[in-house]
C-alpha positions as CSV (number, residue, x, y, z in Angstrom):
1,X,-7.7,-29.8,-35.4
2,X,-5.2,-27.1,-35.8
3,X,-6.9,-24.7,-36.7
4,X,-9.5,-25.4,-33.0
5,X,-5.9,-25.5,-31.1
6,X,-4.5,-22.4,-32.9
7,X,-8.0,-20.6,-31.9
8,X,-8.1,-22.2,-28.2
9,X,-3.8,-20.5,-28.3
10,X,-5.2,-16.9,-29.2
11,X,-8.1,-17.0,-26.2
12,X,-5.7,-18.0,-23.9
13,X,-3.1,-15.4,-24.7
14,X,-5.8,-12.6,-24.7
15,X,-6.9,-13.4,-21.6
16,X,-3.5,-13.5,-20.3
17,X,-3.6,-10.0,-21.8
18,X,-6.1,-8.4,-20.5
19,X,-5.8,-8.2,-16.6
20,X,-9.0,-7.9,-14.5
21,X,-8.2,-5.4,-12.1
22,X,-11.8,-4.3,-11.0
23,X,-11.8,-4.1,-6.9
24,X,-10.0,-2.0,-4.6
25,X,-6.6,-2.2,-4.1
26,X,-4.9,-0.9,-1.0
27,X,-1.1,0.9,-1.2
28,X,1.1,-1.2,0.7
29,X,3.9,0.8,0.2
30,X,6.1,3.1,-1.6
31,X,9.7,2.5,-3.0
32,X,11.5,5.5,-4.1
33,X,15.4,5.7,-5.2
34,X,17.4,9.3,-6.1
35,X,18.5,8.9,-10.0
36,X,22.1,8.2,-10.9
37,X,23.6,11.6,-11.4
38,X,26.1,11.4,-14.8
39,X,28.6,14.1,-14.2
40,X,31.8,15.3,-16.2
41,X,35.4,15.5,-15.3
42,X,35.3,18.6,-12.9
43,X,32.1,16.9,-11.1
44,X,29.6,19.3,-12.5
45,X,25.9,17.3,-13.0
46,X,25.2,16.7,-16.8
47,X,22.2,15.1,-16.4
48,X,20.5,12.1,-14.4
49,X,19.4,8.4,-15.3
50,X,16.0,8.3,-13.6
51,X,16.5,4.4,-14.5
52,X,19.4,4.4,-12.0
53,X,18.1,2.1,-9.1
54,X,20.0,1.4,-5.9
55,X,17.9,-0.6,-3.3
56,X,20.9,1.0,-0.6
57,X,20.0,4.2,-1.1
58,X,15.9,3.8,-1.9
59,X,13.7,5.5,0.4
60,X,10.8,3.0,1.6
61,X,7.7,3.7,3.5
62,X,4.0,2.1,3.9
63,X,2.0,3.9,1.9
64,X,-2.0,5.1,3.3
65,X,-4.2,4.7,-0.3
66,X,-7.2,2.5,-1.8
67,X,-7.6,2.5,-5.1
68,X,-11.0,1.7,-6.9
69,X,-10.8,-0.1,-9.9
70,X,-14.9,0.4,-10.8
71,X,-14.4,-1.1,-14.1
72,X,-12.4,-1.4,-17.4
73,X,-12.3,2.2,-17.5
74,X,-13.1,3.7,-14.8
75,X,-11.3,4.1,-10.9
76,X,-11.4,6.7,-8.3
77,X,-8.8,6.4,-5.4
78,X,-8.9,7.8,-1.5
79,X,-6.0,9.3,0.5
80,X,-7.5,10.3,3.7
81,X,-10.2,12.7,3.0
82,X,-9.1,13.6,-0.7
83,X,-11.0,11.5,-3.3
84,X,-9.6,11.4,-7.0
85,X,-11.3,10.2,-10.1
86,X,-9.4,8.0,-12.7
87,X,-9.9,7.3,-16.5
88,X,-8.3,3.6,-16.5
89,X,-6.6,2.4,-20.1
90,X,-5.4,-1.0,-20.1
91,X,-2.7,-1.9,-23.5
92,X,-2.1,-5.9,-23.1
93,X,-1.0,-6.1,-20.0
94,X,0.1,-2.6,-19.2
95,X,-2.3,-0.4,-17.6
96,X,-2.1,3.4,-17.2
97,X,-4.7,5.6,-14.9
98,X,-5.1,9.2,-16.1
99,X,-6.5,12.1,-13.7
100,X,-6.8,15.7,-14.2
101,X,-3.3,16.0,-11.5
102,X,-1.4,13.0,-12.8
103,X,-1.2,9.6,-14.2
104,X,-0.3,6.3,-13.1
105,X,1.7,3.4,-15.2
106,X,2.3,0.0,-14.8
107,X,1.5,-3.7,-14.6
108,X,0.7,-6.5,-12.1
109,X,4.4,-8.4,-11.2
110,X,4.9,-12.3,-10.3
111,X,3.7,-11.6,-7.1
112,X,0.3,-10.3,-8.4
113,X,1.1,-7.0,-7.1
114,X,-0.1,-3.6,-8.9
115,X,2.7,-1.4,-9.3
116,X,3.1,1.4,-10.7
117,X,4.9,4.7,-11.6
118,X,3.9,8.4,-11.3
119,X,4.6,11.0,-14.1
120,X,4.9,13.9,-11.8
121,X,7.2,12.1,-9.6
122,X,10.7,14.2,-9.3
123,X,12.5,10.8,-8.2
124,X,12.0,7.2,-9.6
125,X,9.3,5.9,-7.7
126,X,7.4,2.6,-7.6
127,X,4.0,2.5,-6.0
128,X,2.7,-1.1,-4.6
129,X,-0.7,-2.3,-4.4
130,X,-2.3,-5.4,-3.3
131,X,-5.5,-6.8,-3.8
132,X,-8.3,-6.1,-0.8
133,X,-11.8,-7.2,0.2
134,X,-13.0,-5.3,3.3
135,X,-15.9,-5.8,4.5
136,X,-15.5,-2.9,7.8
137,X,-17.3,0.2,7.9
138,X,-16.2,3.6,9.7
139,X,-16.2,3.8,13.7
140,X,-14.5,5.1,16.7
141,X,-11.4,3.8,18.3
142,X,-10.8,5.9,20.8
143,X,-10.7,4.6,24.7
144,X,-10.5,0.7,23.0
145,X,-8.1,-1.4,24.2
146,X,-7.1,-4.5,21.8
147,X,-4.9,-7.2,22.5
148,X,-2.9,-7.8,18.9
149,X,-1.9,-11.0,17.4
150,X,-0.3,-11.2,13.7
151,X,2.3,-13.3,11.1
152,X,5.0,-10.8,11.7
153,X,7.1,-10.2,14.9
154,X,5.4,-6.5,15.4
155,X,2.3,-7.6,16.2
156,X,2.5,-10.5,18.7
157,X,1.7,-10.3,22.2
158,X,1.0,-6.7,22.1
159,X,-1.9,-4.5,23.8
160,X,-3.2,-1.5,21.6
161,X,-4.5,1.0,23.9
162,X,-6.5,3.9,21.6
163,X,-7.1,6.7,24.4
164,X,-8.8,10.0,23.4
165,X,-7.1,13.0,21.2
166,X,-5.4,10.7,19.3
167,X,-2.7,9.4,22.0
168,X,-1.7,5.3,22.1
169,X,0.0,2.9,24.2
170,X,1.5,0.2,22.9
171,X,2.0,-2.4,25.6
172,X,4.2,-5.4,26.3
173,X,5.6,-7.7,28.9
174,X,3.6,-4.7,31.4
175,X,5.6,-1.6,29.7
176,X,4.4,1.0,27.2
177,X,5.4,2.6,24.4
178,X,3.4,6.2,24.4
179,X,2.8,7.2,20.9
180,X,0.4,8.3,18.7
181,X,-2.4,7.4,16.4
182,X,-4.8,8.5,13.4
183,X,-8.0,7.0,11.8
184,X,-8.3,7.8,7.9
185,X,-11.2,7.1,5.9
186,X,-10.6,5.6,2.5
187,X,-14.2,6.0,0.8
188,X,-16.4,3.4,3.1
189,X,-13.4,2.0,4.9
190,X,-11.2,3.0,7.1
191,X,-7.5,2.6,8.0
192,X,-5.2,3.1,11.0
193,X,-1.8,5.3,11.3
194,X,0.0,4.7,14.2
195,X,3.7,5.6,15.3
196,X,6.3,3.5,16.9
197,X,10.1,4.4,17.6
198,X,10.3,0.4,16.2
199,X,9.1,0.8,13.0
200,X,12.5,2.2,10.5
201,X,9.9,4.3,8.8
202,X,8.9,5.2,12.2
203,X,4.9,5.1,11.5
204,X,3.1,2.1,10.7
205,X,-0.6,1.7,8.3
206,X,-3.1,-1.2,9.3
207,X,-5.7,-1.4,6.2
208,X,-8.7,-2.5,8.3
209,X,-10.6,-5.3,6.8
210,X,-13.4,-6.7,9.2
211,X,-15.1,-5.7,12.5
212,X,-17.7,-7.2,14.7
213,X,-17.3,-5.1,18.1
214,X,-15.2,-7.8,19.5
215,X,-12.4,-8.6,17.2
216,X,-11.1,-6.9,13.9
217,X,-9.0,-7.6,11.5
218,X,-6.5,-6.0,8.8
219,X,-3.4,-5.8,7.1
220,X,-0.5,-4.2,7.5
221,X,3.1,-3.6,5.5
222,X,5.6,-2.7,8.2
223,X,9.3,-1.4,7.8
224,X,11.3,-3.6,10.6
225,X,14.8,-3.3,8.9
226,X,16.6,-0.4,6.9
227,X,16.3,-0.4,3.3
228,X,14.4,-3.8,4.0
229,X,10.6,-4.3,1.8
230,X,7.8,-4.3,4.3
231,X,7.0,-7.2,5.8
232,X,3.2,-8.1,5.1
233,X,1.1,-8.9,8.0
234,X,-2.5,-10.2,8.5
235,X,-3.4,-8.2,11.9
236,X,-5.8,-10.0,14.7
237,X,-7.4,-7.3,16.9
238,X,-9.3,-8.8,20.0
239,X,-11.2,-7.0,21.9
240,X,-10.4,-6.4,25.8
């Protein structure tokens, strides 16, 4: 009987080890602090802790990525039209993705987030990903209008007018906000970049998830207060 519980013990733990991370993941957002300069007497630099975290003085902005995770150990990620291929080596629970420009570190946290760290990064910089399952393919937004509806402030009660080269009004309570917007294709899917004087990081990324002419839907991590994380929102587009 022991030796059945010790065995059902060891399955357990190994597949609390061994994280399935196959599907895409989409970059919510990126969180980036200067190091901790250590500096002698006369204030000259003598080197800097790269561990040296203030969230007052870290840098955060949505990020505009989907990563791939094809299979134990293999990914490939998009960033607008730039497609990467990854060699994927998972350790326990720590999982590193190597390309020919870079390679990625980390580990899912409590909030079953991917995040992970950049070798080539000058700055100590976390990069967020979150699990997604679209179902959307590419199209055209331009000279759309879309009333907006979502679980964060941002997106209620607003009109999203797409008009052609790239130019959007953002309308509420019969006033605009003229801005502009960008459509970015992440392998078969698509997101949308849009700026708004609102927004602390000034731009804003929805991940688009599904479409059927009349009504879409996505999500989006937005900065609404300095130095705050993004707040995640599930985006309802209907069509006007």
């Amino acid at each position: 009987m022991r030796f059945i519980l010790f065995s059902f013990l060891i399955v357990v733990a190994t597949a609390l080890d061994a994280q399935n991370l196959k599907g895409n993941w989409l970059l919510a957002y990126i969180k980036a602090s200067p190091p901790e300069m250590v500096m002698d007497e006369d204030g000259a630099v003598l080197d800097y802790n790269n561990e040296g975290y203030d969230d007052e003085q870290s840098f955060i902005e949505p990020g505009l990525m989907l990563l791939s995770v094809l299979s134990e150990t293999k990914a490939e990620s998009f960033y607008a039209d730039v497609k990467e291929e990854w060699k994927v080596i998972q350790e326990g629970r720590q999982v590193r993705f190597e390309s020919l420009e870079d390679t990625l570190y980390g580990a899912l946290n409590s909030d079953g987030m991917l995040v992970l760290k950049s070798t080539i990064d000058e700055n100590p910089t976390d990069y967020f990903f979150e699990a997604y399952a679209p179902e959307t393919s590419i199209f055209d937004l331009a000279n759309t209008s879309w009333g907006t509806d979502g679980n964060s402030g941002f997106f209620q009660n607003k009109t999203f007018e797409f008009r052609a080269k790239g130019e959007l009004f953002i309308w509420e309570n019969g006033r605009h906000e003229k801005r502009e917007f960008y459509t970015h294709e992440l392998g078969d899917y698509m997101a949308i970049e849009f700026s708004s004087k609102v927004l602390t990081a000034g731009f804003g990324i929805i991940y688009l998830e599904k479409t059927d002419g009349k009504m879409m839907t996505g999500i989006s991590f937005l900065s609404l207060e300095e130095g705050a994380l993004p707040v995640r929102s599930q985006v309802t587009f209907t069509k006007k």
